[in-house]
N, C-alpha and C positions, 0 to 999 in steps of 0.2 A: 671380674674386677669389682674390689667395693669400692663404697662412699670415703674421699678421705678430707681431711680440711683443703687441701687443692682446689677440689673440683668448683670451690664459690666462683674461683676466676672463669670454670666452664660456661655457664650456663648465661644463658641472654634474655630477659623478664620483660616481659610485654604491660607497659602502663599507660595511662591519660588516654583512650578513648576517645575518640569523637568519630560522628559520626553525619553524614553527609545531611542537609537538607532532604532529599528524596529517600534516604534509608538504604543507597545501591552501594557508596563506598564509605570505608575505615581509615581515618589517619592515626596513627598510636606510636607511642615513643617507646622504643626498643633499647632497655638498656645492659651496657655489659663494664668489662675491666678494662683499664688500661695498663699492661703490664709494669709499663716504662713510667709513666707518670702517676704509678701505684693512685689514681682516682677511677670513679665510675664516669663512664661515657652511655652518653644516649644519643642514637638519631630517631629519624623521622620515616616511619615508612608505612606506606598504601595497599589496602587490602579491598578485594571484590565482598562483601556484606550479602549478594545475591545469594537464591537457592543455589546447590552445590559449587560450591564457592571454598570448599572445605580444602582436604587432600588433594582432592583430584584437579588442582586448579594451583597446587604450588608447585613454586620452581625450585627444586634442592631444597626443600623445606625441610628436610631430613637429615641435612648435612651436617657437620659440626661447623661450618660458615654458619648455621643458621640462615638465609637468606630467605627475606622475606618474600609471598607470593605477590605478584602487584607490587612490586619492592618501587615506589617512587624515587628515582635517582637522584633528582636536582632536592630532593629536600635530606638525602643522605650525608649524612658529617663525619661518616666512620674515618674520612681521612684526614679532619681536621682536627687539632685542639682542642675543642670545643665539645659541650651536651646541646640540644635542640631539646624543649622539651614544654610539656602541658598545651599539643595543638586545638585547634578551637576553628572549625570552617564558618565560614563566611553563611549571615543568614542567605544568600544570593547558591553560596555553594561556589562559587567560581576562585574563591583563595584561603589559602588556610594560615592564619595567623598563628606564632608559636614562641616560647620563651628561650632565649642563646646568650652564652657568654661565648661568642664569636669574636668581639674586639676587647673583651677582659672584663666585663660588666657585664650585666644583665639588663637586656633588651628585648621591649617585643619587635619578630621579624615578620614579614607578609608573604607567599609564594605563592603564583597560580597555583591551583588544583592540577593535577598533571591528567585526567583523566573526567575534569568538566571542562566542557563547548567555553571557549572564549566569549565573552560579550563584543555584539559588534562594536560598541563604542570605547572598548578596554582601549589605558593607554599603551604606545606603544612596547614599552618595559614591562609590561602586563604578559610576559608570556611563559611558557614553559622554561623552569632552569634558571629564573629570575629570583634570587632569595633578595628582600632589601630590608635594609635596618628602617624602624620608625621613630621620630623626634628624639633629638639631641638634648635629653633631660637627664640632669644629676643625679644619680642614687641608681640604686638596684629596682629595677623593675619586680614586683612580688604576686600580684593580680592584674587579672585583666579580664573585658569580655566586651563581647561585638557589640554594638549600640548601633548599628543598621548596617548595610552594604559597605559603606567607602567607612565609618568611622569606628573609633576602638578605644575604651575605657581603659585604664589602667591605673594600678596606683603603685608607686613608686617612694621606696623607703630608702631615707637618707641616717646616716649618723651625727647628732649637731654638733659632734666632737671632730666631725674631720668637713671643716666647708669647703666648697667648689675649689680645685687647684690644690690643697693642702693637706696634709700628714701630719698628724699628731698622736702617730702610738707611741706610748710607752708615757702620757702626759699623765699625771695625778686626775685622780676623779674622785671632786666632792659626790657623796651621797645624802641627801635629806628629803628620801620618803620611802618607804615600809616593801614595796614588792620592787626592787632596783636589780632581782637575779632571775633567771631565765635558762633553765637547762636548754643547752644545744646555742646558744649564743657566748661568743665568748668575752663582749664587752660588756662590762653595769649600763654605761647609758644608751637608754632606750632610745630606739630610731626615731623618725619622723615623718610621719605619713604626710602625702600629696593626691588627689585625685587631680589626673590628665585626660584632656580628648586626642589621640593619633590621627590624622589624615592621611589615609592608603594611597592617595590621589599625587598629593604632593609631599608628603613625608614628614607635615610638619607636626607639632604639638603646642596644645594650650592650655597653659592650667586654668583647672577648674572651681576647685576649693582646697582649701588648709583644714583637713578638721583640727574640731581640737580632742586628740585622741591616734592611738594606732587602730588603723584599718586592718580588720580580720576575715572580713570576706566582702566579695564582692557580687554581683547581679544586675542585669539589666531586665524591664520587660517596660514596653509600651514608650521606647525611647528613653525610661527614665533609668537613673543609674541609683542600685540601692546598696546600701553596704551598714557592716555590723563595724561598731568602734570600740574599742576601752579607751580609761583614761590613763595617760601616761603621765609617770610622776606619784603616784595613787598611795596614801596611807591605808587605805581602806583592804582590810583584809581581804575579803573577795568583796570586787565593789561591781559585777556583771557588767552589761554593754546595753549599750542602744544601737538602734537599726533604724537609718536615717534613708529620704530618698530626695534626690535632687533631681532638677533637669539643666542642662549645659544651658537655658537662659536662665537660669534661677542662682545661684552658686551658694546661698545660703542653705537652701535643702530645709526638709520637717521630718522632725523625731514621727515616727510612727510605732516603736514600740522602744520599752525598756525593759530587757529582762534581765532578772535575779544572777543570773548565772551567765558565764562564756555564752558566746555565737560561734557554734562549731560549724557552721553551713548556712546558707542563705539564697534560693529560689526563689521563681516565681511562675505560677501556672499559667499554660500557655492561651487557652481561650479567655480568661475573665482579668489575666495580672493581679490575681492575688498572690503579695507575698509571703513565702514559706520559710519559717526558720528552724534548725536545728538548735537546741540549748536543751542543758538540764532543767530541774525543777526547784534545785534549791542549790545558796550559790558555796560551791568546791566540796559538796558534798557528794564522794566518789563512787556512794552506796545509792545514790539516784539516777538513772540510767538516763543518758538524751535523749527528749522526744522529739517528733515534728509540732510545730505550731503553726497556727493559722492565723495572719496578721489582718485584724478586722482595719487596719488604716487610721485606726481611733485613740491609740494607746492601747486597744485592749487586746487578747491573742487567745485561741483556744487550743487542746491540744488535738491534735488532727487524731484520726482511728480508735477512738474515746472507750472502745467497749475491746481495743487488742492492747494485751501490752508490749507495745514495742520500745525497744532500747536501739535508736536508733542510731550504732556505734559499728564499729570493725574490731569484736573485740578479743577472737581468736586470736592467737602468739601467732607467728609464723617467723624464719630470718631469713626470707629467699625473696623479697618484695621491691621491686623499682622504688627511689625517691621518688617524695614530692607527695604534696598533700592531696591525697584521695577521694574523690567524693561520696558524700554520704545521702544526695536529695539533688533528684534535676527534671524538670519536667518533661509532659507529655504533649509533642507539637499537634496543636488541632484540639484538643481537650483538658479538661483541667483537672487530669490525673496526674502524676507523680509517680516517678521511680524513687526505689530508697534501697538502703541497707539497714537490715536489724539483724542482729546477733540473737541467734535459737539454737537451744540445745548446743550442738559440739560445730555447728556451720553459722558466718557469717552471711545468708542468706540475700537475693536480688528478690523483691517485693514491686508489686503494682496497683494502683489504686485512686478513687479518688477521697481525699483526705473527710471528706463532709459527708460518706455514703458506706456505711457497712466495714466491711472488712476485706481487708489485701490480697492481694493474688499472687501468690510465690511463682516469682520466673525461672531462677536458676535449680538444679535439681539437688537431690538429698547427696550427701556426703562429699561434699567443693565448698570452699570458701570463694566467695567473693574478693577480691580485694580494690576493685575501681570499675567504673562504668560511665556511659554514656548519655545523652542526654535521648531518650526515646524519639525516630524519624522514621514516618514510611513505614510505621508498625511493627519496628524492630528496633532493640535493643542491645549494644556491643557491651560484653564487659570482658573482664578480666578475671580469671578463677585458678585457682591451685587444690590439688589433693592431696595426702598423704604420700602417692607413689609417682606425683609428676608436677613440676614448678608451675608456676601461674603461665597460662596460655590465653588465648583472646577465642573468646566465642561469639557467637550471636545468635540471641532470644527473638523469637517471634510472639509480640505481645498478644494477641487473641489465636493460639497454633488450631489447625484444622481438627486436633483430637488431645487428649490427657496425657497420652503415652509421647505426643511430639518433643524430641529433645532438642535443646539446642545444639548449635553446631561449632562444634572446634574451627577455627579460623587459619589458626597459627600453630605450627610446628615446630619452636625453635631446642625443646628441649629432648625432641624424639633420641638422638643416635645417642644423647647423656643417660637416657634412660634404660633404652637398651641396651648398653654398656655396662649398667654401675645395677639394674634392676633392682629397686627401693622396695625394701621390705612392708606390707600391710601395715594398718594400726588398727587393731580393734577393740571395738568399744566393752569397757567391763562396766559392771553394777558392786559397788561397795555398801556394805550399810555399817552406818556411824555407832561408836559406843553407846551415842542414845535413840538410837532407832533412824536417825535420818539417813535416806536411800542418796548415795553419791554414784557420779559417772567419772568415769577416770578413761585414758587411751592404755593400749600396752604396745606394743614396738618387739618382736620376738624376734634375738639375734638368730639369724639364716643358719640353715645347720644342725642348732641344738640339740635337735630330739625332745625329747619329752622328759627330760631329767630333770630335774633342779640346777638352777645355773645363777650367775651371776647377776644381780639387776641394780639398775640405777632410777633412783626414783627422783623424778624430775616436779622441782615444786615451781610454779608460773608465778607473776608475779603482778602487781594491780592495789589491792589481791582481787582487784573486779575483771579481771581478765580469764580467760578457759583456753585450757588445751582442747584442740577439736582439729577438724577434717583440713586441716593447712598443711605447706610443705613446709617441711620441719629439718634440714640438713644435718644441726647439731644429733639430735634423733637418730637418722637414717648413720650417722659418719659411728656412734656408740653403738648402735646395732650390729651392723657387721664389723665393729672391731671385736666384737662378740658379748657384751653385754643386752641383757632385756632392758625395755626400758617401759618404766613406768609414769606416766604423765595423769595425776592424778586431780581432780575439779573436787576442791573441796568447798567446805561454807562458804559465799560469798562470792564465785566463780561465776562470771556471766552465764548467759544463755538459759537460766531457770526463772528467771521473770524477776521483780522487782521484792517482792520477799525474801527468796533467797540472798541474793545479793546483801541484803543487810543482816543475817545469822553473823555475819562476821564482825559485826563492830561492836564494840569492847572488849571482843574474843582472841585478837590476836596474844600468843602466848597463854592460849587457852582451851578451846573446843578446837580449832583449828591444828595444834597439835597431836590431839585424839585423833583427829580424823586422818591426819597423814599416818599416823600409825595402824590406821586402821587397815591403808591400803597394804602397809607391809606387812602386819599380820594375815590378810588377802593372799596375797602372792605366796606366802609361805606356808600355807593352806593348801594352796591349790598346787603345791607342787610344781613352782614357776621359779621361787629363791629358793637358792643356797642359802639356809640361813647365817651362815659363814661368809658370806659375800654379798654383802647390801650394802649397795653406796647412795650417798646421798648428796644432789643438788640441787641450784635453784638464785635465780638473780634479781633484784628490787626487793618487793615484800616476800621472793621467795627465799631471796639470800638470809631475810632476817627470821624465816622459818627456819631456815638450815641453822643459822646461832642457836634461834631458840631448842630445835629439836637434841642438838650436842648437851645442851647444858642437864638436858635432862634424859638421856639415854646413850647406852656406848654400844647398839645396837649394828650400828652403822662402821664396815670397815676404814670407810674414807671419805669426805665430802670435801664439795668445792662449793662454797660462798661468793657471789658475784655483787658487786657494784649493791651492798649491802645493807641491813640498819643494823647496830649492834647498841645504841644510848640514843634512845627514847628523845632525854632530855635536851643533848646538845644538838640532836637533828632540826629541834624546836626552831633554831635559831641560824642555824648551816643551811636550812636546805628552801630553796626555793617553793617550797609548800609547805613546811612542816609547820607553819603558825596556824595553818587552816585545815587542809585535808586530812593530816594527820593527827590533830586533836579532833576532829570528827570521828577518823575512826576509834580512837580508844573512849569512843565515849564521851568525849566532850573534857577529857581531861588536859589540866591546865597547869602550866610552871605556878601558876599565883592563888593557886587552895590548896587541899591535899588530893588533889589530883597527884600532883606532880611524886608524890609516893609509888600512886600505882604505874608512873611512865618509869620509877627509876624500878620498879620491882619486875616490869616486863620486857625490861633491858635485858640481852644477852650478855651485854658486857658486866652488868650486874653479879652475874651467875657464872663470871668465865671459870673462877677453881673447878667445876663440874667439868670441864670438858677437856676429854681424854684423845677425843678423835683425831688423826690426822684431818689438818684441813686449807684447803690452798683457797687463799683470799685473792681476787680478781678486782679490779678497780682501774677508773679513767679517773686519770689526773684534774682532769676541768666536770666532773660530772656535780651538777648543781641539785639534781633531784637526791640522791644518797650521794653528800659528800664523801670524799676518800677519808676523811676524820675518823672516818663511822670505822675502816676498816684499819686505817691507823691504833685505833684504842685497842681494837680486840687484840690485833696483832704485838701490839707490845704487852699488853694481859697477857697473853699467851706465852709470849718468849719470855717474860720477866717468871712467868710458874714454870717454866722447862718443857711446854707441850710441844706436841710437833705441830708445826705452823709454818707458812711459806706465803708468800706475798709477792705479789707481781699488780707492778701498776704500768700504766698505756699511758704515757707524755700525750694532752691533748684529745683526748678523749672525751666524750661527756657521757649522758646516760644510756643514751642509744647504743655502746661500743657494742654491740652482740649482731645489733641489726641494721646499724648504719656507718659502722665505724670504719678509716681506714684500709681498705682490703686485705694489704697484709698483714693489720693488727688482728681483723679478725682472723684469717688465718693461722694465726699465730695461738690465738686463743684457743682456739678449736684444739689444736696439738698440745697445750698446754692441759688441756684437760683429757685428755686421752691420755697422754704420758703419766698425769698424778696419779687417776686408778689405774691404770697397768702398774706403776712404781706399787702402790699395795693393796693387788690383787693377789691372795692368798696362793691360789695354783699355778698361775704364771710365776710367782716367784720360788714355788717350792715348799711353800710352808715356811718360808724366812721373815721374818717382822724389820721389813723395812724403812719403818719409824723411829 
């Protein structure tokens, strides 16, 4: 059996972590499809975190039910409507609180722990198979976190366009200020933050404070509540955040730091309640990796592991990954170490440490990405991980293991009988070197079968361009491999995971060294006797789609490419795309619509150069995608039909930038087939030698 676009609906992805007060149990949200109501559904289910606790410890873990071991029944929704999702136990351990759109909103709900000793004083409703909603407040619930035993933080985003009772789509919306678009949102005006306290006890809520600003993360430690803000409404091109902390009798709160850049994550260590934040180092520049910082309480902030360089990001590709925002920094109960994620070489890596002493201790092993994890209890730590030949499965790390060789332990089974079934071909790591001597890493994906002959490849460009193909489950991948093409996934300049140097080779390069260097990989593989030089295709979506324009205009190397969710005009992204006033004149350099900048943006436009291109090439695009608007893919596409090239256009109603990895189910699906069928349509020996362009 191979991989085919189908199989997304198979498989059931283990995310949000948490992990008990004593380290003995796992609650994790499990999410899959819903065939009928074409969304993703998640429940809630309980796993033993004990020594062999693995395999031999599940029930039907193996099955295509997927059925989780310790499968917690009263917190399971698979037969409701509804996701259950980002649970959070109780510091007590005795209830796990969790996010549901159960009554059509998003609310936080409360459930005993199925599997800790009741308190003798619990109330009577306090018991197994008890799920209950918590305060009756407006808006969408978006963060939350425990602030002791009985009480629960949370902040709650409203839109000021729809108040209490009322409906107002489809109403005119004034804009007058400079950041009013937001890829993956599909309204201009910006929500409205609230911070609330929950009572477990009696169900009720009390607001707390209005910032002025949207809340981006949130944190407890020492009963106080801390949280990162921007400001809404903001002319300010990147105008970064503050990280404020209050206490429920204080409701005004104190700035304790202001930084430059986003708040991508926000902690705090467990013995001393220092706060710890995630952010870059300069603000929306995408060639500066996020670090940790250590919040001196003063205004002032250091960066945490001073002598490693970590980028402390998830920044491997992967499209097989649960919703919902991941974490990247969560403390160590009893000490004031820290778990984290940083992105190395081709793995998104589980690290340990404490921030203000030497250097980090890698927990998860070599060739697995990370993709979410736990807050470290009982000297173990649960995350979530995915390889090349097997979807993200739940494990758990033992923070100080009795020997080096100690590996952590697989928890969860839910994708064994997929595997077994569809058996996902390797990825191995190549070494390329650059026109001008730079040593590049790239994956290769060998379709099953082949032999050793020269065959078909698809060279797959990532996209960021701060992003790396590395050790993730990669479907698209696996689905071109066994329809029989190789596949090439190449890390060229500026591709995470080589430290803070690299990463900047690429700015002002795009439609320049970055070009070379993808050539460089093709001229590789046809070297080594991997392509058919008659058969190299070429794709790639965001900054990879605007390699793919770029590399057509200047080579007809390539029998076919597919261009996804694109750039094709420099200039008009300037002003279309939810970043292009910042990030995107960082990357070229600092160039500008208002000098002669704006020369070099119109001259490293593909749309610029479109008479050069001969390729067949299928344009992909989401209707509402705000980061590469559909414009982009609009202009090429009628450049193209107005010179007679072969060109093909397919857009996704509702979409935004994520459609590859978060979109629709069976749009993605849809997608997937969509590009399988282009290069079969002109792949030289399946069709015979026919020029079906």
């Amino acid at each position: 059996m191979t991989a085919r676009p189908e199989d997304l609906s198979a498989l059931r992805l283990v995310g949000s972590p948490t992990l008990s007060p004593d380290g003995t149990r796992i609650t994790a949200a499990v999410q899959g499809i819903d065939p009928q109501s074409l969304t993703y559904r998640s429940s809630l289910c309980s796993f033993a975190a004990g020594e062999g606790s693995g395999a031999d410890s599940c029930t039907d873990a193996g099955s295509d039910s997927g059925a989780a071991p310790h499968q917690t029944a009263e917190l399971e929704s698979a037969s409701g409507q509804w996701s259950d999702t980002a649970p959070q136990y109780a510091p007590d351990g005795a209830h796990v609180a969790f996010l549901s759109n159960r009554d059509g909103r998003r609310r936080v709900y409360v459930a005993a722990d199925a599997d800790a000793d009741a308190d003798a004083d619990a109330d009577a409703d306090d018991v197994v198979g008890v799920v209950r909603p918590l305060g009756a407040v407006d808006g969408q619930a978006v963060l939350f976190a425990w602030l002791d035993e009985r009480r629960i933080a949370v902040v709650v985003e409203r839109d000021p366009a729809e108040p209490a009772g009322a409906s107002r789509a489809g109403s005119p919306v004034t804009i007058d200020w400079l950041r009013y678009k937001s890829d993956g949102r599909r309204a201009f005006v910006e929500p409205v933050s609230t911070l609330w306290l929950l009572d477990i006890e009696d169900g009720g809520a009390r607001l707390l404070h209005r910032p002025e600003g949207r809340v981006t993360c949130l944190a407890v430690a020492n009963e106080a509540i801390g949280y990162a803000v921007e400001p809404r409404h903001c002319d300010i091109p990147a105008p970064g955040a503050e990280v404020r902390v209050l206490t429920p009798g204080d409701a005004q709160g104190r700035l304790i730091w202001r930084s430059a850049a986003r708040v991508d994550a926000l902690t705090a260590t467990d013995a001393s309640a220092q706060w710890v934040a995630v952010a870059g180092t300069a603000p929306d520049h995408s060639a500066a990796p996020p670090r940790i910082w250590l919040l001196d309480g003063d205004g002032s902030a250091r960066i945490a592991f001073p002598d490693a360089d970590v980028a402390c990001e998830r920044a491997v590709i992967g499209d097989c990954r649960p919703s919902g925002k991941p974490a990247l920094v969560k403390p160590v109960a009893g000490t004031d170490d820290i778990v984290f994620l940083a992105t190395t070489g081709e793995d998104v890596a589980l690290f340990a440490g404490n921030p203000q002493e030497g250097e980090p201790r890698r927990l998860s092993p070599l060739g697995c990405t990370v993709t979410d994890f736990s807050e470290a209890r009982g000297g173990r730590v649960a995350f979530c991980a995915e390889e090349p030949k097997r979807p993200v499965e739940l494990r758990v790390a033992t923070l100080h293991p009795a020997s080096e060789s100690a590996a952590p332990e697989r928890i969860s089974r839910f994708c064994d009988a997929w595997v077994d079934r569809v058996r996902p071909v390797p990825a191995r790591s190549v070494t390329v070197t650059a026109s001008d001597g730079l040593e590049l890493s790239g994956l290769l994906y060998r379709a099953p079968g082949s032999g050793s002959r020269p065959g078909p490849v698809v060279v797959r460009v990532h996209g960021g361009p701060h992003l790396a193909a590395g050790t993730s489950f990669d479907l698209e991948a696996q689905i071109l491999a066994q329809a029989g093409y190789h596949v090439l996934s190449p890390n060229i300049r500026g591709s995470a995971g080589r430290g803070s140097g690299f990463r900047e080779l690429s700015v002002g390069e795009w439609g320049g060294r970055d070009y070379t260097d993808l050539m460089s990989f093709v001229d590789w593989a046809v070297a080594e006797g991997i392509a058919d030089p008659g058969r190299l295709y070429l794709t790639g979506g965001s900054y990879g789609g605007y390699l793919v324009n770029w590399a057509l205009t200047r080579t007809d190397r390539f029998r076919a490419a597919v261009s996804e969710r694109s750039v094709s005009n420099l200039l008009s992204k300037y002003g279309t795309s939810d970043n292009g006033f910042t990030v995107n004149r960082h990357e070229m350099g600092g160039a500008d619509l208002f000098d002669e900048g704006a020369f070099l943006l119109l001259e490293r436009s593909p749309l610029r150069h479109a008479p050069a291109i001969t390729t067949p090439l299928l344009l992909i695009h989401g209707e509402d995608d705000y980061r590469c608007p559909i414009e982009q893919s609009e202009q090429l596409f009628v450049a193209l039909r107005r010179l007679g090239r072969p060109v093909r256009f397919v857009r996704f109603p509702g979409e935004s930038h994520t459609l590859a990895t978060a979109g629709r189910p069976d749009r993605r699906i849809a997608r997937l087939g969509l590009i399988v069928s282009w290069l079969d349509e002109h792949d030289a020996e399946k069709n015979q030698g026919s020029d079906p362009a």
